[in-house]
C-alpha positions in Angstrom: -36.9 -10.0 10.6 -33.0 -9.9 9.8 -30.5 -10.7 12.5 -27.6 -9.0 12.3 -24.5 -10.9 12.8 -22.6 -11.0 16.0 -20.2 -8.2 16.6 -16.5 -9.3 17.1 -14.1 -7.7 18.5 -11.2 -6.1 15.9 -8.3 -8.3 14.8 -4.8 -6.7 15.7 -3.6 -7.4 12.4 -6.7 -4.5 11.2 -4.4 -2.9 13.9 -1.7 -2.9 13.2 -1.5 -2.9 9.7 -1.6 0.8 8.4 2.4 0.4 9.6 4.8 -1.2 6.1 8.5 -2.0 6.2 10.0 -1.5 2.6 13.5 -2.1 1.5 15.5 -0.8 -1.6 18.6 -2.4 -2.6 20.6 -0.9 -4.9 24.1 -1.5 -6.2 25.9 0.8 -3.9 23.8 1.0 -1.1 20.8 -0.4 1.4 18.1 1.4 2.7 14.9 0.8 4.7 11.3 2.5 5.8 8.9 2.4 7.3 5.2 4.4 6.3 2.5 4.5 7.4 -0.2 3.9 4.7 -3.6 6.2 5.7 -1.4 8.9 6.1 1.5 8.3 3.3 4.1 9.1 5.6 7.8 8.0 6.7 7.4 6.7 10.2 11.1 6.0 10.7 13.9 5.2 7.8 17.5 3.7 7.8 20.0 4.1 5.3 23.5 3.1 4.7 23.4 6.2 2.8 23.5 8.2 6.2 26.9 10.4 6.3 27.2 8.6 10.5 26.7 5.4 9.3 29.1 4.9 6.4 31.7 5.4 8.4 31.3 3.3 11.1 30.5 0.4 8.4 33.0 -1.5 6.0 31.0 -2.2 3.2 27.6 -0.1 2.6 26.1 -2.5 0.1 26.6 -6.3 1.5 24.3 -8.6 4.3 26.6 -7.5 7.1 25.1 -3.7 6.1 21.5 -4.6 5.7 21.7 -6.6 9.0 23.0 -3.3 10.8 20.6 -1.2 9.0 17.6 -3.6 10.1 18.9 -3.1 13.9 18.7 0.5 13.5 15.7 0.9 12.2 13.9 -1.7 14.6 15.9 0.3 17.4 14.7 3.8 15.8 10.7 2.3 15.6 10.8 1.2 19.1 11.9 4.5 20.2 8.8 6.2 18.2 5.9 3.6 19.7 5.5 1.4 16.9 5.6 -2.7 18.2 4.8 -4.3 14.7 5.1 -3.5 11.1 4.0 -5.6 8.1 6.2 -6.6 5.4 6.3 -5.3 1.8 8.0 -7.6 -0.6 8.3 -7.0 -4.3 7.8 -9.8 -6.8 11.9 -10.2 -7.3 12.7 -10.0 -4.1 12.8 -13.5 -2.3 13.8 -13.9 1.4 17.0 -14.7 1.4 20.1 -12.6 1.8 19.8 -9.1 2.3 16.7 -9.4 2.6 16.5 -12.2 5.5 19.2 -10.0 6.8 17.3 -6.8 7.2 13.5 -8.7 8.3 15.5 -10.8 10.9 17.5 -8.0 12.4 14.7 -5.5 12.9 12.3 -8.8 14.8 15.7 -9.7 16.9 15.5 -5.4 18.2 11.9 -6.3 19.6 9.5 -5.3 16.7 7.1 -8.0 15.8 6.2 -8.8 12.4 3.1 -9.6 11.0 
């Protein structure tokens, strides 16, 4: 007779997971998104790339811009129901700089990170 193991109850990280933050940098510009993997869909974005947003901003490509696009999109993901995301990181990118800039501006609007 085989005992089947004990049934526990789901982790939130099996949760919450399907929702990834990803960030592009490029020379001129910063942008941000969220998808949401199962379905391979754009949950919420922010760009500085955004005709309201550039001019409102004094540089579109420097920390002070990935910071404010960071707070936008953890205001915008708030708005839509989503509490947590889990970060993407590509090999080069380290965190540091814009990339400090945009993860610790969207967890200081209220969205946890796993």
């Amino acid at each position: 007779m085989v005992i089947p193991p004990p049934a526990r109850p789901p982790r939130i990280v099996e949760f919450l997971k399907p929702y990834v933050l990803k960030m592009h940098f490029s020379n001129k510009y910063v942008s941000a998104q969220v998808i949401h993997q199962p379905t391979a869909t754009v949950a919420s974005s922010a760009s500085s790339q955004e005709k309201i947003l550039r001019d409102g901003m004094e540089s579109t490509r420097d920390v002070a811009a990935a910071a404010f696009i960071g707070k936008l999109l953890g205001e915008r993901l708030l708005q839509k129901g989503i509490p947590a995301v889990t970060v993407h990181l590509n090999r080069e990118q380290k965190y540091h700089g814009k990339v400090k800039a945009v993860i610790d501006s969207v967890r200081e609007a209220g969205v946890k990170l796993i």
